[in-house]
Structures are given as C-alpha cells and as structure tokens.
N, C-alpha and C positions, 0 to 999 in steps of 0.2 A: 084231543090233547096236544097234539103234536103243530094243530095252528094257533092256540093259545102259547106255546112256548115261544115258536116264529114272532109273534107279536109284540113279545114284554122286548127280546133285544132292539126290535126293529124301534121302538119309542125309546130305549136307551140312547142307541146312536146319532137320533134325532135330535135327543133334547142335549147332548154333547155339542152337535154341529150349532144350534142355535148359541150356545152361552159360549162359544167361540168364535162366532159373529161377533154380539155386542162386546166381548174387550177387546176382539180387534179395533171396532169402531171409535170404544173410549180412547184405545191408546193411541189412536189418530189422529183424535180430536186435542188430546192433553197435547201431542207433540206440534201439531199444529199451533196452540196456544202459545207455547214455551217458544216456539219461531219465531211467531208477531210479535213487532214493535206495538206497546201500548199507546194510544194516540196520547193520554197524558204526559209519557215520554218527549214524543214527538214535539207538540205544544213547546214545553220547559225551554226544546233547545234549541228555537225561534224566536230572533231578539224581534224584542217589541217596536213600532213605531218610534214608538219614545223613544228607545235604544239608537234605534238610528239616527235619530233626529241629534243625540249629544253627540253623538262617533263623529258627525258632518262638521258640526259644531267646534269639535276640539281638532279640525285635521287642520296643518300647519300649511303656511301660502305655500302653493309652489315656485319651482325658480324662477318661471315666466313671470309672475305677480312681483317678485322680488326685486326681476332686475328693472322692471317699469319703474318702479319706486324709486330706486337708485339710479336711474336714467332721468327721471323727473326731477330729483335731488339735485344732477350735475346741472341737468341744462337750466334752472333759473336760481341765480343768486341775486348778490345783493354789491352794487357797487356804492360808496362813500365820496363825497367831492365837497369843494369849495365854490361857492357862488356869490361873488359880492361880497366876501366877508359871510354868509351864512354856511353851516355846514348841511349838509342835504344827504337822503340815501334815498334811493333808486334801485326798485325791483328790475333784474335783466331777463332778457332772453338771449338765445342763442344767437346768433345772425351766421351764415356760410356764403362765403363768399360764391358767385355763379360762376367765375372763370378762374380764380387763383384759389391757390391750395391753403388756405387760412380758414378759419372761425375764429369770432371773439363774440364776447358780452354785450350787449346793445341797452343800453337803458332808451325809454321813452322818448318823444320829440324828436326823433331822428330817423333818417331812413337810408339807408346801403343800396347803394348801385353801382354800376359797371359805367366808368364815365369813357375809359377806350381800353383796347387788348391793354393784359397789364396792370392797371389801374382803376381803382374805385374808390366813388366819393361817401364819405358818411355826412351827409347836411345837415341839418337844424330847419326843422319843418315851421319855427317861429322867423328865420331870416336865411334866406338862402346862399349869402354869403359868409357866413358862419359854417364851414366846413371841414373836414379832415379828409387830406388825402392819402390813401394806401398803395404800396408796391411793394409788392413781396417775391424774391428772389432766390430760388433752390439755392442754398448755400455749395452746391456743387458745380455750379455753373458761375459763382461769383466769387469776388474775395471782400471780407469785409471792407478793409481800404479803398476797394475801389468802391464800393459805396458811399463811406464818408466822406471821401473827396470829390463825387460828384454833390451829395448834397453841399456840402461846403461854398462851393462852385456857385451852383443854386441860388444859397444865401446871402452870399456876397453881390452877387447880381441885386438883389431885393433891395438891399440897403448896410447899413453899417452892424456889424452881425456880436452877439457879445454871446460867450457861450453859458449854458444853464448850469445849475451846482448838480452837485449828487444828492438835496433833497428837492428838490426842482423834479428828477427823476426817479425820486425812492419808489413806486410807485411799481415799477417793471422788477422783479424779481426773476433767478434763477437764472437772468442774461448771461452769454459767454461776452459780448460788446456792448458798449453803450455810449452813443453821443447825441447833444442838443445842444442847438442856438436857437438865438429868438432876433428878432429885427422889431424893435419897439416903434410907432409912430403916437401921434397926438392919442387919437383914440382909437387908434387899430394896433394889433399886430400880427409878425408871421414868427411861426415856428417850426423849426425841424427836426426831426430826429433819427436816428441808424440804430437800430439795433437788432446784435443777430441771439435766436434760442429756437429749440427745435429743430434744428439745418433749415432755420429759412432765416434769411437776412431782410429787416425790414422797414421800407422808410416812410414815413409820416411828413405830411405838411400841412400848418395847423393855421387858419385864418379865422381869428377873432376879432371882436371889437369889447370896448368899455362897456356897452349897451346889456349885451346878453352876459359878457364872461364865462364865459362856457370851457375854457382852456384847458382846467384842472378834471372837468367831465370828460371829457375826447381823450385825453392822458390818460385817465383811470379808465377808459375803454382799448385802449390801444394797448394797454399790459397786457390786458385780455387774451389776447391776437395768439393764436399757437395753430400748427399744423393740423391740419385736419384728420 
C-alpha cells in the first residue's frame, strides 16, 4: 500500500514539471516572435531601384557643374563690327596675354603674340600687315598724361594726325580716360588710342588698309582688354 501511494505523487510532480516546460518554451518562442522584425517590414522600407533611379534624377547640379557653366558663359561672347559697310558678328574667345597683365575677347582670323618685353601684336592671319599693337601699363607706375602724350608724339611723327569723335570710340565703356587719333593715307591708315580702366592704362596702335578694313573689328576687341 504504502508503494502504491509513493507512486501517484511521484507522477503528479512529474506531469507538473513537464506542462512547465512546454509554456516556458511557448512563451520564448511568442517573445521571440514579438522581437523579430518581419522581413515584410523590412522589404516596405527599401527604396526600390526605381526609387533610386528618380532620387538621381531630380538631384540639383552642384556648385562645381554650376560654376563651369558660368565660366563657359563669360569666356565666349559675341563681338559686333563694321566691315566695308557690312555689319558682321563674330563668336570670341578669351585670349591672355603671356607676359602682361590683360585678357580680351579675340574674334577669329587673328592671333596674339609677344612681339618684345612689354608689347604684343594681335595680326590678321589674312595680311600680316594689318595689326594691332598692345601696351599696357600698371596705372601705378604711370600717369595717364604721360601716356597720351607720348602717343601723341608717336602720331605726329606718322604723319598729320586728326583726332577721332566720341562715337569713333563708343565702343570702350566704363573708361576713367580716353583718347584717339588716326593718320589717314590713300589707302592705309594708323591709329592710336590711351585709355585707362581697371588700373591699367592702355595703348593701341592700329594699321589698317582699305583692302581688309578691319579697324572697327580690332576696336571692338580692344574694349575687350581688362585686367586679368
């Protein structure tokens, strides 16, 4: 009798210990669940290809792309001239001088060089006597005066010198000075001109003929002309 009673509790406590096993296990498993992220979650909040593909799509230049475009923008314009009576326009480029402190606008058929310290010639790749000559002078090293009166000097030497109007020279804007003469012949002439902007003071000498007339082109280049 007494091993038959031993018995009944000893499978009581057993079958206790088992049915508190499995709801530990459940409740392990449920908290486990309630932890994990559901990959369907997961999924939803990974932009698609596509997604990416508009985000690229709509993102704005940055400054680097921006300022090429507006560096592109300054350095080629468009200069306007008189030729024989027609009127003409001419895409430019930049030109920089190699030894003095200037850039100007260069339209086509011409080319920029260093003819000595000092001085550069812009020529006419149609006649090589058709040229424009350059000298430009820190305005703090010079006074304008003494520039127009050495060109003066200059042009008087050349020949009988008559001086150009103010729309002769409309052309040069924003000048603190400004002067021109010209020395007429049959079918040539020379021209000069001073003038200061920027702090550089600058002089021009301009050899044309009837042939090409080029005068009003090399002037609408030479407004160009500003500090580098």
């Amino acid at each position: 009798m007494q091993k038959k009673l031993f018995s009944i509790p000893a499978l009581l406590l057993t079958s206790v210990l088992v049915v508190g096993c499995n709801t530990s296990d459940k409740t392990e498993d449920s908290d486990a669940q309630k932890n994990e992220p559901s990959n369907a979650q997961t999924e939803q909040q990974q932009p698609s290809p596509e997604d990416k593909a508009v985000d690229k799509s709509q993102e704005t230049p940055t400054s680097n792309e921006t300022n090429k475009e507006d560096n592109a923008t300054k350095k080629e314009q468009e200069v306007n001239y008189v030729q024989k009576g027609e009127d003409k326009t001419e895409k430019t480029t930049e030109s920089k001088s190699a030894k003095q402190d200037y850039k100007m606008q260069q339209i086509p058929g011409f080319t920029l060089s260093q003819e000595e310290p000092g001085k550069d010639m812009l020529v006419s790749k149609e006649n090589s006597e058709v040229f424009m000559r350059i000298e430009t002078i820190d305005a703090s090293q010079s006074s304008y005066e003494d520039a127009k009166t050495s060109m003066q000097d200059y042009m008087n030497a050349v020949g009988e010198t008559s001086a150009l109007s103010s729309e002769d020279l409309s052309a040069f804007k924003d000048v603190k000075n400004i002067d021109g003469f010209v020395v007429n012949f049959d079918t040539e002439k020379v021209i000069g001109v001073v003038f200061e902007k920027d702090g550089l003071i600058t002089k021009l000498t301009i050899h044309d003929n009837n042939e090409l007339d080029l005068t009003d082109a090399m002037l609408k280049m030479a407004a160009t002309i500003s500090k580098k």
